[in-house]
N, C-alpha and C positions, 0 to 999 in steps of 0.2 A: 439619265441620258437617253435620247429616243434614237430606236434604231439608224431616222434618219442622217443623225449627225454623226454614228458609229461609223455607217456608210460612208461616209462623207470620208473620214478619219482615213477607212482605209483606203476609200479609193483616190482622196488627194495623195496620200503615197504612192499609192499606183501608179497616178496620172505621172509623178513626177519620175519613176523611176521609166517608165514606157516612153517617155519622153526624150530622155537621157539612150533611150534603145534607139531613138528613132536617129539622134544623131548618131551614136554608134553604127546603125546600120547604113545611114547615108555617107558617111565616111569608108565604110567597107562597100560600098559598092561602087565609091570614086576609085578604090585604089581594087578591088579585084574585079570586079563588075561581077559577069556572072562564069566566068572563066573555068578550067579544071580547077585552078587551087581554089576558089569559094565551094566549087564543090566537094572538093576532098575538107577545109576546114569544116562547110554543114554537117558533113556527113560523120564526121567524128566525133564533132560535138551534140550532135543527137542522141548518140547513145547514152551518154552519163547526163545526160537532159532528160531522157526516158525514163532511166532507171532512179534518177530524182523524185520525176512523177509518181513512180510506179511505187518505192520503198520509201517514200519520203511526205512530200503535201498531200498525195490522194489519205494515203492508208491513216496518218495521223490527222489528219482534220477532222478523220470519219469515223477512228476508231479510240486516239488518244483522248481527243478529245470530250466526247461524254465521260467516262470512266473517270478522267482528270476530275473531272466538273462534280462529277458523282462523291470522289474521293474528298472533296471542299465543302460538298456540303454535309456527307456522315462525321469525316474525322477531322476536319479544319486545315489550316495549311501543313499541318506538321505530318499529318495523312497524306497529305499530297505531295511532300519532297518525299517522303519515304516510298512511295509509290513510283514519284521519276526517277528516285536514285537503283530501282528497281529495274525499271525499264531502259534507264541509260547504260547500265552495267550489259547487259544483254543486246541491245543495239548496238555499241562500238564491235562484240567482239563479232556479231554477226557481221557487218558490215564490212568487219575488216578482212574476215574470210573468204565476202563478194569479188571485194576488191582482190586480193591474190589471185583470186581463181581466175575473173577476168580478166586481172593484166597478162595470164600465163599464154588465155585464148584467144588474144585479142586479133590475131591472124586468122582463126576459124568464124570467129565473130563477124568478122567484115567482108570473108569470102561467103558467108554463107545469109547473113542477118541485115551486117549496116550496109553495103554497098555491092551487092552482086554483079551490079555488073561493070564495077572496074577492074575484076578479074584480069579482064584481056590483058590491061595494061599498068606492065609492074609496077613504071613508077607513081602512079597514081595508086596503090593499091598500098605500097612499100608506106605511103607518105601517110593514109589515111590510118593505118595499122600505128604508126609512128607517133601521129597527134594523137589518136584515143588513148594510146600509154599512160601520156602526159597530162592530159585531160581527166581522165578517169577517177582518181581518188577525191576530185571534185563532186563527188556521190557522197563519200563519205562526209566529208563538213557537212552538205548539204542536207542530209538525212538530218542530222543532229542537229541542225537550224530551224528545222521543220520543227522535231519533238519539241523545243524549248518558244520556238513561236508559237508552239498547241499551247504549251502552259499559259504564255503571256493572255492569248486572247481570252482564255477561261480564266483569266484572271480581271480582263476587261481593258489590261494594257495595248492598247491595239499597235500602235504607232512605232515602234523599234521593227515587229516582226515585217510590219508593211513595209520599211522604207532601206531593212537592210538589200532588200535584191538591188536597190539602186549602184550598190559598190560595185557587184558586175559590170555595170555598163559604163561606171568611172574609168576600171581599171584596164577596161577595153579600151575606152575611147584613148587613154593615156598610149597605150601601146600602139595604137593607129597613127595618133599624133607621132612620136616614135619614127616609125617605120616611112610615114609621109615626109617627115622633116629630113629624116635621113635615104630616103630616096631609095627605100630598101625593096629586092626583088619581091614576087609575090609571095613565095615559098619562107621566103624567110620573115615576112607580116604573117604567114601563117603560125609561124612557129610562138613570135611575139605573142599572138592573140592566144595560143593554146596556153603559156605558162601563166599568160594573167590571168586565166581561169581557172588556175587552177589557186593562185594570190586570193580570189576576188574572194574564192570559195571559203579560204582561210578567216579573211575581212566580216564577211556575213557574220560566219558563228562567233567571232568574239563581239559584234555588235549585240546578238540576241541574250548572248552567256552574260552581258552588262545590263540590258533590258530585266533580265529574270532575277539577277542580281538585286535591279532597283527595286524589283517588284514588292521584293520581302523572300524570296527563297534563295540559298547557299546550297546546291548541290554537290555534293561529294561521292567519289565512284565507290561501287559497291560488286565485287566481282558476280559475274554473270548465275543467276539461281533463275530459275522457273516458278518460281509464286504462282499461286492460283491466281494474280492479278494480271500478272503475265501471260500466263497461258489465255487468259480470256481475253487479251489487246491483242494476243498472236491471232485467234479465231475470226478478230472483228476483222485483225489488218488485210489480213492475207487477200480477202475476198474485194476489203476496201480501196487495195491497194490498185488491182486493176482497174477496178471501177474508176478510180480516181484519174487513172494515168490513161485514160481509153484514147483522148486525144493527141496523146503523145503518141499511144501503141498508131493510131488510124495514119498520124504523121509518118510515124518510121516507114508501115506497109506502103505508103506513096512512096515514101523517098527510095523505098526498096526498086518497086516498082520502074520508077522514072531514072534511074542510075543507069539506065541502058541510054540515055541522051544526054548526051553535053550541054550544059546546063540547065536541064529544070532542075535541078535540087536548088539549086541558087534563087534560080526564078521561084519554087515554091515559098523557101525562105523568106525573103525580100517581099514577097505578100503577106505569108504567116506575121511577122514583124507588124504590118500595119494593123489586119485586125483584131490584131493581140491587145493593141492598146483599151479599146470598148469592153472588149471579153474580159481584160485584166482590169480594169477599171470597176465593172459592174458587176462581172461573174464574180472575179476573188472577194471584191467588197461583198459582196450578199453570202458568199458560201461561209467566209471568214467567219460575217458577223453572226448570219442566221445558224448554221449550227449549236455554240454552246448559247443561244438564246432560246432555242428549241426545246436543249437535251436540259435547260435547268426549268424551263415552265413547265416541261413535262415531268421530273422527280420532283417537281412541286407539289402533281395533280391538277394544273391548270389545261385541260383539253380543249378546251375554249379559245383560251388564251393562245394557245399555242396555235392553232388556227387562224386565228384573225394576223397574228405576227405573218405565218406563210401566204395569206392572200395578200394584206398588203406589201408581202416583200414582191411577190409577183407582179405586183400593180408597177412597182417602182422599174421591175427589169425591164417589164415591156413600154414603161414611160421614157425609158433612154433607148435599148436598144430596135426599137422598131425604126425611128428616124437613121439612127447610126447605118441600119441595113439598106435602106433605099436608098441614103447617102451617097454608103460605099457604091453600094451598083452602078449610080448615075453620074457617080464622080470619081470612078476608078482610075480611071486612065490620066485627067487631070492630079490624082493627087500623086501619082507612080511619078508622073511628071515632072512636079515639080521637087518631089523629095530627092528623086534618084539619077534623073537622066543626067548628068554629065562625066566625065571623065569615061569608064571602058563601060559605061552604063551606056545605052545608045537607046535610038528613039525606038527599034526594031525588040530590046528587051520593053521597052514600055509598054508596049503592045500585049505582050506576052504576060507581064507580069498584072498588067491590070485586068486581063480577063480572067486571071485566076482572082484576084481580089473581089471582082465582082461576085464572083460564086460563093468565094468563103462571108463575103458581108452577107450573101443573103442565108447563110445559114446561120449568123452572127445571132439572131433571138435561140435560137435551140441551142447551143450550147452554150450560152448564157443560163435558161430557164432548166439545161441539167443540174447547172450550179443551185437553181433556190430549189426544185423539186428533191436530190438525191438526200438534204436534211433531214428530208423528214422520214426517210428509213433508219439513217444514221442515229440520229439523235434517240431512235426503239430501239437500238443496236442493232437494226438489221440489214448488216451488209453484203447478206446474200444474193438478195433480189436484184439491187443492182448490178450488184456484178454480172447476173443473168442476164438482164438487158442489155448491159456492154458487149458482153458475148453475143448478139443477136446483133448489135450494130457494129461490130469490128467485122462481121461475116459478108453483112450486106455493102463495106466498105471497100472490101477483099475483092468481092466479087465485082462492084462493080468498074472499082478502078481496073481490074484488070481488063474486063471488057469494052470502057470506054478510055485507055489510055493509048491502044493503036490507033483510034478514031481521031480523036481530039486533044490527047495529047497530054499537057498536066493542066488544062482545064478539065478534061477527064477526071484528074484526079480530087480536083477541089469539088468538080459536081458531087462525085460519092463521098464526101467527107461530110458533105452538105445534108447531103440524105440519110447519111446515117445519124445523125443529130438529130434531125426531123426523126425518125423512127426512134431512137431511145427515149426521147422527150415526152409522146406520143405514149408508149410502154409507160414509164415511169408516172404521168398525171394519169395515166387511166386505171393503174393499180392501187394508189392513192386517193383517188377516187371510189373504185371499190372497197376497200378497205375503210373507207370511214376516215381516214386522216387528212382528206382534204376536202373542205367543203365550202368549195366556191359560194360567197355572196352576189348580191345583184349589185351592188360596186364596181366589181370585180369585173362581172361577164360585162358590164354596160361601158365602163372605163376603157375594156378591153377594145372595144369595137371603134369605139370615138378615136382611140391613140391612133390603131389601124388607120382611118377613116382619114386623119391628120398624115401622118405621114405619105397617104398615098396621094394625097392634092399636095405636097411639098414634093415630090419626086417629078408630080407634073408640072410646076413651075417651072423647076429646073431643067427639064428636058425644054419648055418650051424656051426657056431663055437662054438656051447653050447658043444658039447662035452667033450672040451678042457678045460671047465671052471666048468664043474659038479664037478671033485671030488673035487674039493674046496669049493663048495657050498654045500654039503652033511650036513645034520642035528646035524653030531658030528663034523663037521669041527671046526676048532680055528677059534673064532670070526673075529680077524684080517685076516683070508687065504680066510673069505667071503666078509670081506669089499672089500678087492682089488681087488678079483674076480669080484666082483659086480662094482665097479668103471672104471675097465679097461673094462669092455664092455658098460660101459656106454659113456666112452671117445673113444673106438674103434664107435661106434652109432656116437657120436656127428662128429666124422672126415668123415666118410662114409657118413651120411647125409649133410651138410653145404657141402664136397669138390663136389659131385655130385651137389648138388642144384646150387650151384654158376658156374660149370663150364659148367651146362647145360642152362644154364637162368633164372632157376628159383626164384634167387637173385639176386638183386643188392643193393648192399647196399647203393651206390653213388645216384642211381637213387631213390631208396626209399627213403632216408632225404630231394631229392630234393621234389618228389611228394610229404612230406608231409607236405612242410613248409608251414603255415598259406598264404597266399597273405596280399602282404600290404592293398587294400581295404579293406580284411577284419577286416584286424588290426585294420587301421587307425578308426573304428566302434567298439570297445572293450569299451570305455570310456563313 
């Protein structure tokens, strides 16, 4: 099976679970717009969104994940339940001690961490303290969703782990529908959406726990011991873990940040949401796939091999997300548009919300390309370095949101989000680079240039034909005269970019399936 159709795999999950986001969040913005209670809902539900990241997809992708792979190919699978039944023992009871500790502090937590500046005002502060309660043990499933999705992917089953997150945004949207039907105040749609998250969270893990199931593994708890296996997935996690969640940490410090104005956290949201979909599409697809594709050509002894995998995985991020970024910049406003403006969404948030979108698209290639570069430490076990880098771009994020959020506001904030993805990116290919683990082809650097090259005559099209397509996007236009507006220049994009890329070199798509089919050596070593 060649990487490309792995990709595919996860990121048709993706696409369909982001998709499923996209109604959910157009639904929540008919019915809170960008209001206190969407701020107090974001603000709650970021934190067990965080520490997801943080304790959960970063550190197991980066750390379970080899050792798992490692443990399949020295002792077979029956090495490898013994190893999860290992680390599952020792995760729940960790976990569960988070959770206590945090539901005890969760008043010091949002006075000082998730929301500083609803201090002033109680009931906003009362409510926010109230949802994260409720919300919170949604870390725990989710942790455990994570581990047993590391298994599946190193196992090659892609498909369960990709397409459980979609039951969030079922169980959400169900509760919006809910709350909309029954004409329910805001605060109490709030309360709705916090306990179906906390349902949803339930829903994932028995989807992955059937997925592992079908796999061929029966995992059984095993109370908490420290194995030298453990201790060594502790070493990787720890470091991995921030690494992994840096996006989330870079989100909290805005949301921190912008809590002192009535509603940017909403407004950030509600842009995060859109270019989550490319990022989740192409980042989770590439990081998913390329990790245990790495870490098993590498305890193969294929150096080569492993190689060629990372530059073509790179060829593919920058073949999707270079157009996706010019896209979003030149069609932010139209796409805020037509997703969000009606009901307490107004044309004055579109405004708002699309110039943050514009900033986060164009940072959309770099945190993408942290996703395929961080593998390739990973997969060496070494999850030090990155975490190093992260610490270098949470600093520059810190800094510079806070300087440019009196200025300009939470497009301030999305600029430094921007740039510090630009600097970790930057870090990460140039150490990889020194080190001898990545060694760019002339494919690679040539392909690279042409995608660019493409996308930036697609961006000038579109600017030069926006004329043509304003009066239909206009704030009182008919909802239908903006969809189409908005789609036909998205499908004018998609022709303009692909017929350039392909008739300059910059694609091939004959030669891409070929570069990325596994080699039988490495095959013949999967077992």
């Amino acid at each position: 099976m060649s990487l490309v159709k792995k990709f595919m795999t996860v990121g048709g999950a993706t696409l369909g679970s982001r998709l499923f986001g996209f109604a959910r969040e157009t639904a929540m913005a008919a019915a809170l717009g960008t209001g206190p209670v969407a701020d107090v809902f974001y603000a709650a539900f970021r934190f067990p969104n965080l520490f997801r990241r943080l304790f959960a997809e970063g550190a197991f992708n980066a750390a379970f994940v080899p050792l798992f792979s490692k443990e399949i190919e020295e002792n077979g699978l029956d090495g490898a339940k013994r190893f999860s039944e290992e680390v599952f023992g020792v995760l729940f009871s960790v976990l569960m001690l988070i959770t206590i500790v945090m539901e005890l502090s969760m008043p010091l937590l949002v006075r000082f961490i998730i929301a500083p500046g609803f201090v002033d005002d109680a009931d906003k502060f009362s409510l926010t303290v109230r949802l994260a309660v409720v919300m919170f043990p949604y870390l725990m499933c989710m942790s455990l969703t994570a581990m047993l999705s590391g298994m599946l992917n190193s196992l090659h089953h892609f498909f369960a782990a990709a397409v459980a997150p979609i039951f969030l945004n079922l169980v959400m949207i169900s509760a919006l529908v809910y709350a909309l039907y029954h004409g329910a105040e805001p605060v109490d749609t709030a309360w709705y959406l916090s306990w179906s998250v906390l349902v949803a969270g339930v829903l994932q893990l028995l989807v992955v726990y059937i997925g592992v199931r079908h796999a061929g593994i029966r995992l059984g708890f095993r109370w908490p011991k420290f194995t030298p296996n453990v201790k060594r997935l502790l070493i990787l996690a720890i470091p991995a873990a921030i690494t992994g969640g840096v996006t989330q940490i870079n989100l909290v410090i805005g949301q921190a940040i912008a809590s002192s104005k009535e509603g940017a956290i909403a407004a950030l949201q509600y842009a995060d949401r859109i270019y989550q979909l490319p990022l989740g599409v192409v980042g989770v697809a590439v990081g998913v796939v390329l990790l245990p594709e790495l870490a098993r050509a590498l305890k193969s002894g294929h150096e080569r091999e492993a190689s060629t995998i990372q530059n073509r995985s790179i060829e593919f991020v920058l073949f999707l997300t270079l157009p996706a970024a010019v896209g979003l910049w030149v069609l932010s406003d139209d796409i805020i548009r037509v997703l969000y403006e009606r009901g307490a969404f107004t044309a004055h948030n579109t405004s708002v919300v699309g110039a943050i979108l514009a900033w986060y698209g164009l940072g959309l290639p770099f945190f993408v390309m942290i996703k395929a570069l961080q593998p390739g430490f990973y997969a060496r076990e070494d999850t030090k370095t990155p975490m190093r880098f992260t610490g270098v771009s949470v600093v520059v994020n810190s800094g510079l949101s806070i300087a440019l959020f009196p200025i300009l506001q939470e497009r301030g904030i999305a600029m430094a989000e921007a740039a510090a993805g630009l600097i970790n990116t930057v870090l990460l290919f140039t150490m990889l680079l020194k080190r001898g683990h990545l060694q760019p082809d002339w494919p690679l650097l040539s392909r690279a240039l042409r995608l660019l090259a493409s996308a930036l005559v697609m961006g000038a099209v579109l600017i030069a034909l926006s004329g043509y397509f304003s009066p239909y996007l206009q704030p009182g236009a008919h909802f239908l005269h903006k969809t189409v507006a908005l789609f036909v220049q998205i499908a004018l994009a998609m022709v303009v970019y692909f017929g350039l890329a392909f008739a300059i070199g910059g694609a091939d798509l004959g030669m891409l399936r070929r570069n990325l089919k596994r080699k039988p050596k490495v095959k013949a070593n999967d077992g």
